[in-house]
C-alpha positions in Angstrom: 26.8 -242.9 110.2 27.3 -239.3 108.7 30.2 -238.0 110.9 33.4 -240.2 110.9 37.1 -239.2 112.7 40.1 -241.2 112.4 43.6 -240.3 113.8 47.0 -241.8 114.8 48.8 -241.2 117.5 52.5 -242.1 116.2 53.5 -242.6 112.4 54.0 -246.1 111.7 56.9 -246.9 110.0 56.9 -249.8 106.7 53.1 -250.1 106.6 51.7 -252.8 105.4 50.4 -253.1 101.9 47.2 -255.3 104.0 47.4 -252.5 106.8 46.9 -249.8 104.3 44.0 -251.7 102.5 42.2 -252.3 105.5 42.5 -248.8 106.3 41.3 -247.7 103.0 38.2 -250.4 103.0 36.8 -249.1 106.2 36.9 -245.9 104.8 35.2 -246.7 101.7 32.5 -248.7 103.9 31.1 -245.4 104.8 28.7 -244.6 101.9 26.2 -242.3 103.7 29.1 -240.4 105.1 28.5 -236.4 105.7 31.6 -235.2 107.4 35.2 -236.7 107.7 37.9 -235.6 110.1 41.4 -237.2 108.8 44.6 -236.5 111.1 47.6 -235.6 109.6 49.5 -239.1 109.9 46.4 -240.8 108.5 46.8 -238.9 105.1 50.2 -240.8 105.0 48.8 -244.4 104.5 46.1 -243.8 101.7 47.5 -244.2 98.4 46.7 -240.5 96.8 45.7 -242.2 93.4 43.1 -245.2 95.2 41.6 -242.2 97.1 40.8 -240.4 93.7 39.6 -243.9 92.0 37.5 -244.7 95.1 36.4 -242.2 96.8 34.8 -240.1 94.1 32.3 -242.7 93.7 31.3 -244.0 97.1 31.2 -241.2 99.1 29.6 -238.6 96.8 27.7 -237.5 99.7 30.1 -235.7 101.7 30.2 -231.6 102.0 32.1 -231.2 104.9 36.5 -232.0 105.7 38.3 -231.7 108.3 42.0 -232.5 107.5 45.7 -232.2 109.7 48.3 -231.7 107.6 51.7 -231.5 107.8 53.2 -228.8 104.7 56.7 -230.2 105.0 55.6 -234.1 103.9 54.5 -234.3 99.8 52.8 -237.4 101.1 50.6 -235.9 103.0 50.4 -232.5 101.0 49.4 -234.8 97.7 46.8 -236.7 99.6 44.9 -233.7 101.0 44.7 -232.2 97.5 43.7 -235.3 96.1 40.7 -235.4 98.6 39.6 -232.4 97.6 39.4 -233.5 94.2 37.2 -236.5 95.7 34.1 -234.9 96.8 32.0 -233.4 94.3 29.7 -232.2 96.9 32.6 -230.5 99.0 31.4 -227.1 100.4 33.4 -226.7 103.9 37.0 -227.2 104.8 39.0 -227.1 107.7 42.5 -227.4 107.6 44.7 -227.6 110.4 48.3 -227.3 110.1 50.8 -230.0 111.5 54.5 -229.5 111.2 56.7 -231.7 112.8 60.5 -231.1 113.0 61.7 -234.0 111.6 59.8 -234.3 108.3 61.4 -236.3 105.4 61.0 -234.1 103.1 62.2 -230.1 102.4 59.9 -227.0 101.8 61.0 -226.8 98.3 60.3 -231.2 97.5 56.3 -229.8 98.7 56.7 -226.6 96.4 57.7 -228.2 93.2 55.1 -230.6 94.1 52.5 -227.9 94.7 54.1 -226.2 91.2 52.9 -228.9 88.7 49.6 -227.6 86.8 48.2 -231.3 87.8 48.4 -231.1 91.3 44.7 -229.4 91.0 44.1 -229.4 87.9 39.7 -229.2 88.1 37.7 -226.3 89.9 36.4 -227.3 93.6 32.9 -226.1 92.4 31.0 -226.1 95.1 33.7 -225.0 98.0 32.4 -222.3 99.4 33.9 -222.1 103.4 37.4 -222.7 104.1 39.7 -222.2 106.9 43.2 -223.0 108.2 43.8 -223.2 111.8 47.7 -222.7 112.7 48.9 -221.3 109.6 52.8 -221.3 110.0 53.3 -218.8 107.0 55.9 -220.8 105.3 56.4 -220.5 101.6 54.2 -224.0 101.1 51.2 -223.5 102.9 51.2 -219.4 101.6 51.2 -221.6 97.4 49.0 -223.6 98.8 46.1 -220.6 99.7 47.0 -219.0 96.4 46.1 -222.6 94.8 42.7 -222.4 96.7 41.9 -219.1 95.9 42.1 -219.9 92.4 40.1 -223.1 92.2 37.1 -222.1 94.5 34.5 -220.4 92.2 32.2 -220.6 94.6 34.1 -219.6 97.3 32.6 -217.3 100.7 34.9 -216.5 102.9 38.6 -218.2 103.8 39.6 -217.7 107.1 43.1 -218.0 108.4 44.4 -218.0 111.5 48.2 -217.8 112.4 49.6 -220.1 114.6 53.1 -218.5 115.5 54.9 -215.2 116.0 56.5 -213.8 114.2 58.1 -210.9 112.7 55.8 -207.6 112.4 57.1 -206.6 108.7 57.3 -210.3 107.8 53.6 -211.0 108.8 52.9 -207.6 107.1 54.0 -208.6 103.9 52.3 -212.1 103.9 48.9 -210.6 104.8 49.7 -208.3 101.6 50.6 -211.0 99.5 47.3 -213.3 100.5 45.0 -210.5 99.9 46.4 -209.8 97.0 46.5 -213.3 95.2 43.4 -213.8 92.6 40.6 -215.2 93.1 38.4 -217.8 90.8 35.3 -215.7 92.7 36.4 -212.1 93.2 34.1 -211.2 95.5 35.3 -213.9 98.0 35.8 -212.7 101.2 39.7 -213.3 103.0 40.4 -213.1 106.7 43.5 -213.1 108.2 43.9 -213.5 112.3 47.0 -212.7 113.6 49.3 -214.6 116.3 47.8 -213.7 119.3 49.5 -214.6 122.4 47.6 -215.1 125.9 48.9 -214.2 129.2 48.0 -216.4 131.9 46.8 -214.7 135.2 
């Protein structure tokens, strides 16, 4: 198998320590695995530092990730950046974001999170395509393009597309601020979509 998706439909609450094993064996199993999609409440069951350990070695392979994630959970915001830090063959990303309104824990829990020098602490060398569908524009997902900009030497092009209005100067001044962050490759190219809304005939 070289493609593999696995999502949940509703969090579960008080996993198992055997439900989470399971989960994480049967992702393991998958040695000659290519590409990975992982929903958002997926990312909440594996244990960020087994994912490291494991996954570095087994699937090597894998150069493409497709990930949900929800900006507001540190669970879920540690685990995706530990993934990164998995796949030494990583060259595409897709992120989309997931924000549901009663996350545990506050924007500024994820931030001080996404603040520690640790958090991605190594280069994703060989990350060259990235993009985030249903960028929210809040204060953690805008840290968490600066932290990719600067860890993706080998970086293409990063596309994002926003996934709500909202207001003209505001999303002015965070199209200002992403293009302006550095970049570990500065000839990496940024796009930025706009909320676009449809009318229905």
């Amino acid at each position: 198998m070289s493609m593999l998706r696995i999502e949940l439909e509703k969090v579960v609450d008080n996993a198992k320590h055997d439900e989470i094993s399971t989960l994480q064996r049967f992702l393991f199993s998958f040695a000659s695995l290519e590409q990975l999609y992982l929903g958002s409440l997926v990312l909440e069951l594996l244990n960020a530092n087994i994912v490291l350990g494991e996954l570095s070695s087994k699937l090597n392979g894998l150069w493409c990730l497709y990930l949900g994630v929800d900006f507001n959970k540190a669970d879920q915001t540690s685990c995706a950046l530990q993934l990164f830090k998995s796949f030494p063959s990583l060259s595409k990303l897709k992120i989309m974001v997931r924000i549901v309104h009663d996350s545990d824990d506050n924007a500024e829990t994820v931030m001080k999170y996404l603040e520690i020098p640790t958090c991605l602490n190594r280069p994703l060398n060989k990350l060259e395509y990235e993009t985030i569908n249903s960028f929210r524009c809040s204060k953690t997902e805008v840290f968490f393009v600066k932290l990719l900009c600067a860890r993706t030497p080998s970086l293409v092009r990063m596309c994002i597309e926003q996934g709500i209005a909202i207001d003209s100067k505001e999303e002015k001044n965070i199209t200002i601020k992403l293009m302006r962050f550095p970049r570990a490759f500065t000839w990496a190219e940024l796009f930025y979509f706009p909320f676009e809304v449809t009318n229905a005939d």
